[in-house]
PLY file of the C-alpha trace (Angstrom):
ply
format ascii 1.0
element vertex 356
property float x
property float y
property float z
element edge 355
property int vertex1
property int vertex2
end_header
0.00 0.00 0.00
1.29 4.07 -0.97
1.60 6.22 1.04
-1.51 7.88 -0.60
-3.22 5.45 0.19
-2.30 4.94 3.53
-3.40 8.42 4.30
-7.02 8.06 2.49
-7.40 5.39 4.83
-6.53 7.39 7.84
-8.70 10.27 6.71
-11.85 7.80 6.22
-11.63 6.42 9.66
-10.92 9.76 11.25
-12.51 12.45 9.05
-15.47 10.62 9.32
-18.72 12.61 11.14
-18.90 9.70 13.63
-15.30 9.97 14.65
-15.26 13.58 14.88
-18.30 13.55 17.22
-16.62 11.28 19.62
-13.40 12.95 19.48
-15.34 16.22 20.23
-16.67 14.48 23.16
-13.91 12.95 24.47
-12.07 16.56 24.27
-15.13 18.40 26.34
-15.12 15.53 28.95
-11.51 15.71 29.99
-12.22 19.71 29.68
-14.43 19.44 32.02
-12.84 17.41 34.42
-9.75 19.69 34.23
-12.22 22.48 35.14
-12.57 21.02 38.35
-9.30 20.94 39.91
-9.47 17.60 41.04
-6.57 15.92 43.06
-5.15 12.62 43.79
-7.60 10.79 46.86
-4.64 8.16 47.39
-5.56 4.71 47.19
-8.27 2.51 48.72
-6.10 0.48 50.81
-4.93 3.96 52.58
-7.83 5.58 52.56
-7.98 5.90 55.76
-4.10 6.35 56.40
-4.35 9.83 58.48
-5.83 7.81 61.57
-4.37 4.38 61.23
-0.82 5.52 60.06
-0.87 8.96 61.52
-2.23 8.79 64.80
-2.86 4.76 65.83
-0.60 2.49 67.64
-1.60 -0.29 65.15
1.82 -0.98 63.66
3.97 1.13 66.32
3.41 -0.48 69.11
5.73 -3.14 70.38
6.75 -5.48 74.15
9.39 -6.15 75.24
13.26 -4.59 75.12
14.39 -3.61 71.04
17.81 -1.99 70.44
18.34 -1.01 66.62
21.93 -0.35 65.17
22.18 1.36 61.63
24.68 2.65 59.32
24.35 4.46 56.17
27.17 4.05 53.44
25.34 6.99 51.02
22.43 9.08 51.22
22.00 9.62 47.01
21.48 6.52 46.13
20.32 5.32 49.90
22.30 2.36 50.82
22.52 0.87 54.32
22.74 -1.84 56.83
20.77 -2.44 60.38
20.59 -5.12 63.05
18.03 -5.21 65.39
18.04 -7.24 68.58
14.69 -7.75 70.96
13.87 -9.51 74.17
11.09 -11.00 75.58
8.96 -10.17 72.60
6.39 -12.69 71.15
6.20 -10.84 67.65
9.67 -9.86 66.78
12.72 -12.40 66.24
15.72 -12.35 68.87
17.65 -10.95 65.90
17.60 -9.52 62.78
19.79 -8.21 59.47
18.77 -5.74 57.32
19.71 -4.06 54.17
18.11 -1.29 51.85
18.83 0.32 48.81
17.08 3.13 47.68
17.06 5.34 44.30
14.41 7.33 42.18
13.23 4.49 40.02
14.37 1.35 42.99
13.92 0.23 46.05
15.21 -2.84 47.57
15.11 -4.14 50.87
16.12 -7.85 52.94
16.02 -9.20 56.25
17.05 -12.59 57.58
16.30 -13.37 61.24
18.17 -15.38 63.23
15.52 -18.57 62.40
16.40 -17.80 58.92
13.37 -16.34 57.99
13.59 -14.06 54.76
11.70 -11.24 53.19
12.56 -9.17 50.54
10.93 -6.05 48.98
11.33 -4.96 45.27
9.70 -1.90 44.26
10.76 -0.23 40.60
9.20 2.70 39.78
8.44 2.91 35.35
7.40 6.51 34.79
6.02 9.17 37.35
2.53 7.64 37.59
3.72 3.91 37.51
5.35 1.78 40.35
5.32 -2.23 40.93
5.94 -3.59 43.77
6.93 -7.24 44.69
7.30 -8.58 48.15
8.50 -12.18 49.08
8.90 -14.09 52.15
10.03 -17.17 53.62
9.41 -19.03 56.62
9.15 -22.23 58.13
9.24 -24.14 54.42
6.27 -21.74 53.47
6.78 -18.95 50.71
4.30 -16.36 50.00
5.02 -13.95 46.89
2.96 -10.84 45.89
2.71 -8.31 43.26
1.43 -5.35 42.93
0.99 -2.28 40.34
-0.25 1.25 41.35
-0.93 3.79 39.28
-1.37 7.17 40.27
-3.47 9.50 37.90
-3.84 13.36 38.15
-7.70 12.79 40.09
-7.27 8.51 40.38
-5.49 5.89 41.55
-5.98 2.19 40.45
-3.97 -0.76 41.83
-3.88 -4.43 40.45
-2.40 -7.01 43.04
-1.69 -10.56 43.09
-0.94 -12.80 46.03
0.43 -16.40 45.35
-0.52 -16.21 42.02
0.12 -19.18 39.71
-1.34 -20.16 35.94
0.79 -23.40 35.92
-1.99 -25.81 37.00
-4.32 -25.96 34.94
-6.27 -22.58 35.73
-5.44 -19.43 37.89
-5.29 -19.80 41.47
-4.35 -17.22 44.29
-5.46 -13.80 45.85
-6.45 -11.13 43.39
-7.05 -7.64 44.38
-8.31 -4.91 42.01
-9.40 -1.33 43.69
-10.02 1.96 41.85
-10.62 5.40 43.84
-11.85 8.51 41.83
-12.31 11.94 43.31
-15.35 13.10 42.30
-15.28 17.05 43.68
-12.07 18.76 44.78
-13.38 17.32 48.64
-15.08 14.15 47.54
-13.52 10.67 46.12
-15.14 7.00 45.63
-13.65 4.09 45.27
-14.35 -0.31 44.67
-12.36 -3.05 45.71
-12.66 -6.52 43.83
-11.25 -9.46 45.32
-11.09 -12.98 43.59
-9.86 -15.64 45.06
-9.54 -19.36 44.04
-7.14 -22.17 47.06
-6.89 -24.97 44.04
-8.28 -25.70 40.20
-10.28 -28.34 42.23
-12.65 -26.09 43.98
-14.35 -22.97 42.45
-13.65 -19.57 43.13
-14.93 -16.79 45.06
-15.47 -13.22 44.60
-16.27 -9.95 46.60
-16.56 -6.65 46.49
-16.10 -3.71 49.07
-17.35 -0.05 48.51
-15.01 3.30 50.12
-15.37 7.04 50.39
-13.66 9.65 51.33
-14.47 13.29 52.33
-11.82 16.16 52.87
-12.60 19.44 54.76
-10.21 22.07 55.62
-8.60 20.55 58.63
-10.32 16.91 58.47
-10.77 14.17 56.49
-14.00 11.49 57.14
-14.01 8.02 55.29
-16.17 5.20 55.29
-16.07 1.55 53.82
-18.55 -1.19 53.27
-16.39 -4.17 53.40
-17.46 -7.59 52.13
-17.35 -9.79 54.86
-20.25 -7.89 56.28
-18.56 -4.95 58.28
-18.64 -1.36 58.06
-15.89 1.03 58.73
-16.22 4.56 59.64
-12.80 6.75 60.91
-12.92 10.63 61.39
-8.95 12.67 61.37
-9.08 16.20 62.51
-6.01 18.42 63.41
-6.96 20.34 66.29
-3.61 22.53 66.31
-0.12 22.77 64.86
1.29 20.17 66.67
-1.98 17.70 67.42
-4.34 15.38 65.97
-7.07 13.20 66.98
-8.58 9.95 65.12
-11.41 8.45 65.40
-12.31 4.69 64.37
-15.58 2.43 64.31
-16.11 -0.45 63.03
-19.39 -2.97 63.13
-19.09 -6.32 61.82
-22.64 -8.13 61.22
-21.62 -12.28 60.95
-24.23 -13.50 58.71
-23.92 -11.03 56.32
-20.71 -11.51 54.85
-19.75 -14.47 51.95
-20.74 -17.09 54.04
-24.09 -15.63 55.31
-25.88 -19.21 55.61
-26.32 -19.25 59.30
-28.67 -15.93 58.99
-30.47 -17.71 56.19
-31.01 -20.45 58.33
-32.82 -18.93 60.96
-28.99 -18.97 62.78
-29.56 -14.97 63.40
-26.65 -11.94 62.10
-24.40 -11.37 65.20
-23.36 -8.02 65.78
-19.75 -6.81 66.53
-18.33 -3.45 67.08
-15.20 -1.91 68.12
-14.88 1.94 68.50
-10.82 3.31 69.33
-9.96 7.04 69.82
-6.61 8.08 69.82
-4.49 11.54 69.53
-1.20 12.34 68.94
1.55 15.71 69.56
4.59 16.19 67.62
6.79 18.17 70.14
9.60 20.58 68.74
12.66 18.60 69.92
11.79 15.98 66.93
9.75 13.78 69.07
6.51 12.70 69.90
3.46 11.21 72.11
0.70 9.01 70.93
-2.45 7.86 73.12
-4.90 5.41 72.20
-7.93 3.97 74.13
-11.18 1.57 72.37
-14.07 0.44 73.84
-12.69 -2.96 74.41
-10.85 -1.81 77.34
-7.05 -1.42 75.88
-5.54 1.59 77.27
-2.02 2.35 75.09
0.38 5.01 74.76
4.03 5.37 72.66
6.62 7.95 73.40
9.43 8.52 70.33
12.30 10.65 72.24
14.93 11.95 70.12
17.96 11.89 72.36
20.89 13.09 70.27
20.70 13.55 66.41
21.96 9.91 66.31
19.94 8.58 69.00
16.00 7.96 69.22
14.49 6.27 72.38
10.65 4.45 72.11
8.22 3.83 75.22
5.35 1.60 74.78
3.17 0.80 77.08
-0.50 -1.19 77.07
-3.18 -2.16 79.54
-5.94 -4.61 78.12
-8.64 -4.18 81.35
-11.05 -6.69 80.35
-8.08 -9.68 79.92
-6.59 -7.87 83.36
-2.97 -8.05 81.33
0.08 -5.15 80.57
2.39 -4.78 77.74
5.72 -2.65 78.24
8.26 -1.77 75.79
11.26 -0.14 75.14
13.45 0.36 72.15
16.76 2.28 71.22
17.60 3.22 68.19
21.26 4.15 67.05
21.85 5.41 63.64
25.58 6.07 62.71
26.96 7.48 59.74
30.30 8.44 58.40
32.07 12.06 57.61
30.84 11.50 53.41
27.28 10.60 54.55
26.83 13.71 57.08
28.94 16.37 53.51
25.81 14.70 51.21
23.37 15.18 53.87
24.38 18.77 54.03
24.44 18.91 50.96
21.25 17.84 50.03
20.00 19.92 52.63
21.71 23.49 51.03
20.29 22.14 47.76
16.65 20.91 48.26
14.03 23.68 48.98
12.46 22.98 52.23
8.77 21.53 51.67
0 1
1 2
2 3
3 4
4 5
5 6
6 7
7 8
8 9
9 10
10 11
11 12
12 13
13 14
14 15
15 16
16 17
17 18
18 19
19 20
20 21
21 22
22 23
23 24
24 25
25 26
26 27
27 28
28 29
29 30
30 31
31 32
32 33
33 34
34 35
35 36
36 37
37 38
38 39
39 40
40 41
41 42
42 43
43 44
44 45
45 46
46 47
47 48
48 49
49 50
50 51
51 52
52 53
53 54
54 55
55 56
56 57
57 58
58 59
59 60
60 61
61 62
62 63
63 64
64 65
65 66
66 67
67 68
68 69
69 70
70 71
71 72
72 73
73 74
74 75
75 76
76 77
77 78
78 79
79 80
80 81
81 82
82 83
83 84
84 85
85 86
86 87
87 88
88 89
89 90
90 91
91 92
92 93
93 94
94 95
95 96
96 97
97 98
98 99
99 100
100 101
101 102
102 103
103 104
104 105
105 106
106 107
107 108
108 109
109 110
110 111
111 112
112 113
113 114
114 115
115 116
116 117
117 118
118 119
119 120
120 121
121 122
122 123
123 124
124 125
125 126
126 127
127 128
128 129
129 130
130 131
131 132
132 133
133 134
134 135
135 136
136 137
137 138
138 139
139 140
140 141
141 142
142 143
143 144
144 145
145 146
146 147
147 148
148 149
149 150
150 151
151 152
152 153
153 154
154 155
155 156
156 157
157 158
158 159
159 160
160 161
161 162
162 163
163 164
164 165
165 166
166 167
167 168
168 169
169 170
170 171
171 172
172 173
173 174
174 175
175 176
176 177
177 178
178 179
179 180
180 181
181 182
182 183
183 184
184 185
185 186
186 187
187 188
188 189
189 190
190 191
191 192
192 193
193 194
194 195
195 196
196 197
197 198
198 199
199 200
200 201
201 202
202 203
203 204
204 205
205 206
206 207
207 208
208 209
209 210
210 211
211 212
212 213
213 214
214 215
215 216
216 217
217 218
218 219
219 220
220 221
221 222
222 223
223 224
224 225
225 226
226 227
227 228
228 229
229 230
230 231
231 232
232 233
233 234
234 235
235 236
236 237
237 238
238 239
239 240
240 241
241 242
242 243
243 244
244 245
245 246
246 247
247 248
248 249
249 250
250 251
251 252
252 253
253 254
254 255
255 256
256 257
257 258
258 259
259 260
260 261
261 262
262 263
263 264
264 265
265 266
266 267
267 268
268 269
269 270
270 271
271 272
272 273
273 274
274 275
275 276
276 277
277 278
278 279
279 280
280 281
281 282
282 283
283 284
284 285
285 286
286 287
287 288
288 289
289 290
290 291
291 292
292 293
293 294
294 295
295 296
296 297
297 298
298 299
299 300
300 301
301 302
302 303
303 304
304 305
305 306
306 307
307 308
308 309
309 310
310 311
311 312
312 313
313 314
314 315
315 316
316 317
317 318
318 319
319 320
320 321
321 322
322 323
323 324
324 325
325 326
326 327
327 328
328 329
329 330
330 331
331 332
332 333
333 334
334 335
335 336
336 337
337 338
338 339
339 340
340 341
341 342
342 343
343 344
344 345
345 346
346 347
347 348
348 349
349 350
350 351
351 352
352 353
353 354
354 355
């Protein structure tokens, strides 16, 4: 085929009335939804980040005695080495190796315990909007691999995740996750979660879906979800001043509702649970800071962070569960050396990046 000809062809198939039309539309949609100055919402999975990350204890707090010991090599990339060491701790190892490597586009990171445990992270990051990330771990003869690509749009984010995946059996069996969150207004976003899920080719597979929103004032942010097991999630952030938040958290779970909602059907009755946890948090100006936490449950927790010297952080945790009539304690120290080049690119960096 010319060249001539080649272009006819293009010019039938877009100089057409039809294709103009929807090219005309598809130009006034995305004008439109420029028009509206709409942001990122984050993802569904951290939707509700600014209470759970922020302000919870749910992944800070710790028992026992911890003493961490790092040392950077370089700060651009970031390369460096820890060992960590706990004691009388039922959820962290007696001791542990670590190494990370960090650029723009990769991120790496392993630990072995001293049980010989592994996990490894692999994040690469394709273009501005595109990362995958890859996690592995090993334990006890039992591997569990996952895989996961987020994209971040200019007003969406949509993730794709797989967890044991594997197409070599005959079919595909594993953990698949698909979520999309759109913002709607410049303070509104909605989002969906699909989850399919098939153990073996043998047995057939299952399939839910869970519903999120989020809602962004001035100085708060309010989300809910409608999760598929039959529970609904509500959390409420609000920065009172400079230097403190609060959070807010409820959740009601209605057994009988969920995937396997039989026994309701069956004249078995739904079963209501609920859980409601408050907790608040103050950043103080010597780099440290004080979190409090208390549910309806009866768990009573707090976590100090201390920064003693620029290379020396000290953690206080402490928990009281009333209605078990038990106490948690913890403490941690946490070293982090670094040589004469590290501390020049540090300064460095510092004399070169704008503050944010």
């Amino acid at each position: 085929m010319s060249l001539s000809e080649k272009n006819g062809a293009l010019e039938l198939i877009t100089g057409n009335a039809v294709a103009q039309s929807l090219n005309n539309l598809y130009t006034s949609f995305h004008e439109r939804r420029d028009s509206l100055g709409l942001s990122n919402p984050g993802t569904v999975e951290n939707i509700a980040k600014e209470v759970s990350r922020d302000v919870f204890l749910n992944n800070l707090s710790f028992s026992g005695l911890r003493a961490d010991l790092t040392k950077a090599f370089s700060v651009a990339p970031l390369f460096q080495i820890s060992h960590a060491l706990s004691m009388g701790s039922q959820g962290l190892p007696p001791y542990t190796y670590s190494v990370l490597y960090g650029s723009s586009k990769v991120f790496m990171q392993a630990s072995l315990d001293n049980e010989l445990s592994l996990t490894g992270r692999f994040n690469y990051r394709w273009n501005q909007g595109l990362v995958t990330k890859t996690s592995t771990q090993m334990q006890g003869g039992q591997a569990m691999f996952s895989i996961d690509n987020d994209y971040t749009g200019s007003d969406f984010s949509a993730s794709l995740k797989a967890m044991n995946p594997n197409i070599l059996d005959g079919g595909i069996t594993g953990i698949w996750v698909g979520s999309w969150l759109q913002s709607v207004t410049p303070r509104l976003a909605l989002g969906i979660e699909a989850v399919w899920q098939r153990q073996t080719v043998n047995m057939g597979p299952e399939m839910a879906l869970s519903y999120a929103g989020k809602y962004k004032g001035d100085d708060w942010t309010a989300s809910a979800q409608l999760l598929s097991q039959g529970a609904v999630q509500a959390t409420y952030w609000r920065r009172l001043m400079d230097r403190v938040e609060v959070g807010a958290d409820c959740t009601l779970s209605f057994a009988g509702l969920g995937i396997a909602g039989s026994g309701a059907l069956m004249g078995g009755g739904i079963r209501k649970e609920g859980v409601a946890t408050l907790g608040a948090k103050y950043d103080f100006r010597t780099q440290s800071s004080f979190r409090a936490q208390i549910d309806s449950q009866g768990r009573l927790g707090a976590l100090l962070e201390k920064r003693v010297a620029p290379p020396v952080s000290v953690t206080f945790a402490g928990e009281i569960d009333h209605a078990k009539n038990t106490a948690k304690v913890g403490l941690a120290v946490s070293i982090e050396a670094a040589g004469e080049e590290v501390m020049e690119q540090q300064e460095t960096m510092a004399q070169v990046t704008p503050p944010f």
